[in-house]
Phi, psi and omega in degrees: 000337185301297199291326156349299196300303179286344173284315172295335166294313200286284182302342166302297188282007179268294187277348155309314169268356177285335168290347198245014190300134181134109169319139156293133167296126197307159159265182216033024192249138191288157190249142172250160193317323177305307203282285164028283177306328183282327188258017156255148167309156204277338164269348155289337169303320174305295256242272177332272169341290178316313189294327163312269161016269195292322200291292180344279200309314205244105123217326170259355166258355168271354153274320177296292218267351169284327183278340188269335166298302205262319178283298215303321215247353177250347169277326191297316186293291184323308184318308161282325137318325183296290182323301177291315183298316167283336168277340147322293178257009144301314182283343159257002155231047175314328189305292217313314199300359196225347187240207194235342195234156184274122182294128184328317176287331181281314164312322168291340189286277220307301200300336166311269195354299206245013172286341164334126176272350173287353199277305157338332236236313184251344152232067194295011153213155177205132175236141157244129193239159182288157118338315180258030161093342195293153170278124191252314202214169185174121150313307175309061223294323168351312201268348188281157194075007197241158185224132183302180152268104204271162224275180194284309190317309178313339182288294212279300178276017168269018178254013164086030175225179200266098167273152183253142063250210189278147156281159189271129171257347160316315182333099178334306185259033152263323189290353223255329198235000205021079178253161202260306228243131145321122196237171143239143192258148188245122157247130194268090181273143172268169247208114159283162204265342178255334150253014213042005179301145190273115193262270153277159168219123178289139181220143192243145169251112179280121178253333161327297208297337182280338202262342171265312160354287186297308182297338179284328204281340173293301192296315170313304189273344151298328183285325174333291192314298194289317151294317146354297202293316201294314194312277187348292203295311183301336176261359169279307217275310185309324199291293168334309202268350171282317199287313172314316182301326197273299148002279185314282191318318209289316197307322195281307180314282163002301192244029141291313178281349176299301197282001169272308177297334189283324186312298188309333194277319185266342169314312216268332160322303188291333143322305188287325187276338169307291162327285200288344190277330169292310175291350182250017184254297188297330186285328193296279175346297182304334188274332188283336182280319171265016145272006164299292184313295169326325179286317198279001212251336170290320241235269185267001150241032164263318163313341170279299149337302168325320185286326208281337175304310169304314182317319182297321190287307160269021150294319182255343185307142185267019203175125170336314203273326152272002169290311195295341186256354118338281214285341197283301171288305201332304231280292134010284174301300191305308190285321172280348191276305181292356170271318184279342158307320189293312168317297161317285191279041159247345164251016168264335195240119165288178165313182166253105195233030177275354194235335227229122195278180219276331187302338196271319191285335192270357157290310181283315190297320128026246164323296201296298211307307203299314197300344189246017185229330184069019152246183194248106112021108166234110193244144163243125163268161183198123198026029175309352208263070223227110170280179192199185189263191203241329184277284174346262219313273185348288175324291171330299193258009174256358170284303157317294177316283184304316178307298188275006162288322165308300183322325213232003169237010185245350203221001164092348206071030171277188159045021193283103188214153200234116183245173169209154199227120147212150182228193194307335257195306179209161152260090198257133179220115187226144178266130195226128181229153158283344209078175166294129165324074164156023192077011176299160209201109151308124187255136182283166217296328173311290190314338197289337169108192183302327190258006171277313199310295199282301199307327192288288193324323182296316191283324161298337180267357191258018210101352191238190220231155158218143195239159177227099181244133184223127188262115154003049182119359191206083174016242179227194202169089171281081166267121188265141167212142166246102174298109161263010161084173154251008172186025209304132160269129166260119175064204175288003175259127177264126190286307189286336152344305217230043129188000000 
């Protein structure tokens, strides 16, 4: 039982601290964000991480896919924008392959051409430039002839492909115009029709193209957003419910461990109590032996002494008559030395109760009480019907015996009934009196004498409780309980063995 008892401590305080693991935070000590972190659930823990996470990831994959959304949709546009511009103003400045300036009817062609207001309306400036940066054409009429530093796009679209960008308003012949508003500018390049030599290049201001541009990087960066949010919420509510399953168990683990440390606290109680109830059961023993020896050594050998005198006496009588009043005490001494034997070893040797399950022996204890007191009994059972180990039994049935003996010398024997309870688990048996007739007043467990005393040690070494209660105006009430466990061996005997 020691060791059981330290090994349930031992495994007690191992998982009370693995559930409670973790210094407590000092108090007045500021919590810093880590230590936070740590002291939230695993899905706020989640949540927080992730959230950091995803937010990383779609800021930055909603920049890659808005700019790649948005250049795919502004080239597509541009391209297109490019192509009507050039089959528009390619055949009319077919001169520039050969001349250095656009001749006044091509200039008057342009101005027809692009005095439209819708054209206007979607391309409010149009320049043409030269390769060597000069303005050949312009709305702007200021800018024509005059010649630039030429611009990146012009660069990029005398190698024959169609460039986009943002304008430079820094740009001479943007400051030339104060212009305020970003436009992206397309530069196109034109074509002599006979060699395909790149003559000019035309550059248009798309104001269409900034405003779908801004509209793609939106529409990119909402779908981003939106999927995050749908990922975000779906892997939280699995993670929540995972974290609630972890939760519940750590609560459950928690208060497992509690009720292992409150058991073992009480192992090691019932250990001690067990212990000092074996030292004082054994100190008891010892005192009943010797007033056993004292009882045989007052009693029946002094009356045996007595006898071995007589002998002498009818050995020597001189005459019948004093031999017969000899042989008389001999006889006398003897017949009384053997009635106080019998008594001790009648209040020493119980019944043959080794066969007999617990309703019967607390039955036979009963019986033997009514017959020597001639008062009346009332016993009730419940599953009584029961084996039980041979020290129980014992236990049992000196309980019965003292409880109504108390009953029947502090209370006269009234009201005397004796119940017993027993299931998978325990063993209950309590002795009940009414009290004395006439106001006598039931004396409590000090008063009760020597035999409340050595029992409750008997009943303590086996493990169980003796209770003493004296109810007001309703006599006492002698109760015994035994933990019987699931199966506890007393000695080589198993309770659940037998049953």
């Amino acid at each position: 039982m020691g060791g059981d008892a330290l090994s349930m401590v031992e495994v007690s305080d191992i998982v009370v601290q693995t559930v409670k693991r973790g210094p407590p935070h000092p108090q007045g000590r500021k919590r810093t964000p880590l230590g936070w972190f740590k002291a939230q659930t695993l899905s706020i823990q989640f949540l927080a991480a992730s959230g950091v996470l995803i937010l990383f990831t779609t800021l930055i994959a909603g920049y890659l896919i808005s700019e790649i959304t948005s250049g795919n949709a502004v080239r597509n546009k541009a391209g297109a924008a490019a192509l009507l511009v050039q089959s528009m103003t390619e055949p009319i400045v077919q001169e520039l392959a050969s001349a250095d300036v656009l001749p006044p009817q091509d200039i008057a062609q342009l101005d027809r051409l692009l005095a439209d207001p819708s054209f206007r309306q979607r391309f409010p400036h149009l320049e043409i430039w030269k390769p060597d940066g000069t303005v050949a054409y312009s709305l702007s009429k200021e800018l024509i002839n005059r010649r630039f530093d030429p611009p990146l796009g012009l660069r990029e679209a005398l190698s024959g492909d169609v460039a986009v960008l943002r304008a430079d308003l820094s740009a001479p012949e943007h400051t030339m115009r104060n212009f305020h508003n970003r436009y992206l500018e397309i530069y196109s390049p034109l074509r002599e029709h006979s060699s395909g030599r790149i003559i000019a290049v035309a550059e248009i201001h798309e104001a269409v193209l900034a405003d779908e541009a801004a509209r793609q990087r939106w529409i990119s960066w909402g779908a981003v957003a939106l999927v995050s949010a749908f990922l975000m919420a779906g892997l939280f509510g699995i993670v929540q419910r995972g974290s609630r399953t972890i939760e519940l168990q750590r609560q459950h683990l928690t208060q497992r461990a509690e009720e292992a440390e409150a058991t073992s606290a009480e192992i090691l109680q019932l250990r001690e109590r067990a212990r000092l109830a074996s030292l004082e059961l054994a100190a008891l023993n010892e005192r009943f032996i010797r007033s056993i020896g004292a009882d045989l050594h007052d009693g029946p050998s002094q009356l045996i002494g007595f006898a071995v005198l007589q002998t002498e006496q009818v050995r020597t009588a001189r005459s019948p008559a004093h031999r017969r009043t000899a042989l008389a005490a001999l006889k006398e001494a003897l017949d009384t030395a053997l009635a106080e034997i019998r008594m001790i070893a009648k209040a020493l040797i119980l019944p043959e109760i080794e066969h007999l399950g617990a309703e019967a022996i607390i039955a036979r204890a009963i019986k033997l009480h009514q017959a020597r007191t001639g008062s009346k009994v009332t016993f009730e059972a419940r599953n009584a019907n029961i084996e039980l180990p041979p020290a129980i039994k014992t236990c049992l049935y000196r309980f019965v015996q003292e409880g109504l003996n108390n009953a029947y010398r502090h209370a006269d024997g009234n009201g005397q009934q004796v119940r017993c309870r027993i299931d998978a688990r325990s063993i209950e048996v309590s002795v009940h009196d009414s009290g004395r007739q006439g106001g006598g007043v039931t004396e409590t467990g000090r008063g009760a004498g020597m035999g409340i005393y050595g029992l409750r040690q008997r009943i303590e070494s086996l493990g169980g409780r003796l209770s003493f209660e004296r109810m007001l105006g309703r006599g006492a009430r002698l109760k015994m309980k035994i933990e019987l466990g699931g199966g506890v061996p007393v000695g080589d005997y198993n309770i659940a063995d037998h049953r």
